[in-house]
C-alpha positions as CSV (number, residue, x, y, z in Angstrom):
1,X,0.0,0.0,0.0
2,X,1.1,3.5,-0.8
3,X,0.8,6.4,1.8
4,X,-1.9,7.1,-0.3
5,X,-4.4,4.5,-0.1
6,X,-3.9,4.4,3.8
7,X,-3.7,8.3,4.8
8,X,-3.5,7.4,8.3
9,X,-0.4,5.4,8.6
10,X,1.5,9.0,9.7
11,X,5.1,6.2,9.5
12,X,4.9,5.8,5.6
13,X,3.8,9.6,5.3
14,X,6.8,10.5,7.0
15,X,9.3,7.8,5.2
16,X,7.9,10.0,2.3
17,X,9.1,12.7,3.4
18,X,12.2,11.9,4.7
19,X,13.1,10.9,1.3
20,X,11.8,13.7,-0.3
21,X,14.2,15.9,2.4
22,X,17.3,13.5,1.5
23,X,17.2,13.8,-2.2
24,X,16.9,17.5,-2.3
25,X,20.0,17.8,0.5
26,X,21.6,15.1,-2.6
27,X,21.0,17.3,-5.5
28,X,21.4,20.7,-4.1
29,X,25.0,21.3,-4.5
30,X,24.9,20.4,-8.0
31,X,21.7,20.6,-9.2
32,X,19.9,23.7,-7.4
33,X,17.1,23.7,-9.7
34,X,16.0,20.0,-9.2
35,X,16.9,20.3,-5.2
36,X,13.9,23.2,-4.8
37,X,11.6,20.7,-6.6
38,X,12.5,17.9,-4.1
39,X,12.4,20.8,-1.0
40,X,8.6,21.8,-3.0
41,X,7.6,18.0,-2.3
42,X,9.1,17.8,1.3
43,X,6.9,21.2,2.1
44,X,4.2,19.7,0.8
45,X,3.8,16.0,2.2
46,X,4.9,17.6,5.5
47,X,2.1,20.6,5.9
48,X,-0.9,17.7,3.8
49,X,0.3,15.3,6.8
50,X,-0.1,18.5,9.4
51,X,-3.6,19.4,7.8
52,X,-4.5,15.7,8.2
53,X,-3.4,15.7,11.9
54,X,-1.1,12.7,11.9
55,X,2.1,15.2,11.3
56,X,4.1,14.3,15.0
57,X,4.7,18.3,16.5
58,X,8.2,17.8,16.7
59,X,8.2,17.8,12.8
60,X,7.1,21.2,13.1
61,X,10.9,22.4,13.1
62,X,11.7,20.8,9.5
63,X,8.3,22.1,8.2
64,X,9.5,25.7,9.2
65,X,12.9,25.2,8.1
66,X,10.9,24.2,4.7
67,X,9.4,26.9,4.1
68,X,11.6,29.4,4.9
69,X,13.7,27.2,2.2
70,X,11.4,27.8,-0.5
71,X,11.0,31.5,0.4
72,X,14.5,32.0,-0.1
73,X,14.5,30.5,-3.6
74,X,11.2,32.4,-4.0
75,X,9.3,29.5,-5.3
76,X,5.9,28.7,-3.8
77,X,5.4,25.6,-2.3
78,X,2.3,23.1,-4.6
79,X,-0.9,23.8,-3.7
């Protein structure tokens, strides 16, 4: 099952995540562009699982540290 077809296992959700978060650390030194789509995906599986209410509160750190990431590149996070 993906995280999708079982939006309450918050574990998966944040294995999502977490991958999301590694790959854009990855590609960021040499590929900046590709990096901020990978820090665009972390923001957003990290605030849907917040909205949801399965997002653990001490994940509120990297979800700030998102956005303030994507505000410095100036791209929006996905709707």
């Amino acid at each position: 099952m993906a995280p999708r077809t079982d939006p309450a296992n918050a574990d998966w959700q944040r294995d999502l995540f977490v991958s999301y978060w590694k790959l854009a650390m990855t590609t960021e030194p040499s590929d900046p562009q590709t990096a901020m789509d990978w820090w665009r995906k972390a923001h957003h599986q990290l605030a849907g699982m917040k909205q949801r209410g399965v997002m653990n509160p001490a994940d509120q750190q990297f979800l700030d540290k998102l956005a303030q990431k994507i505000a410095a590149g100036e791209a929006p996070p996905p709707a």
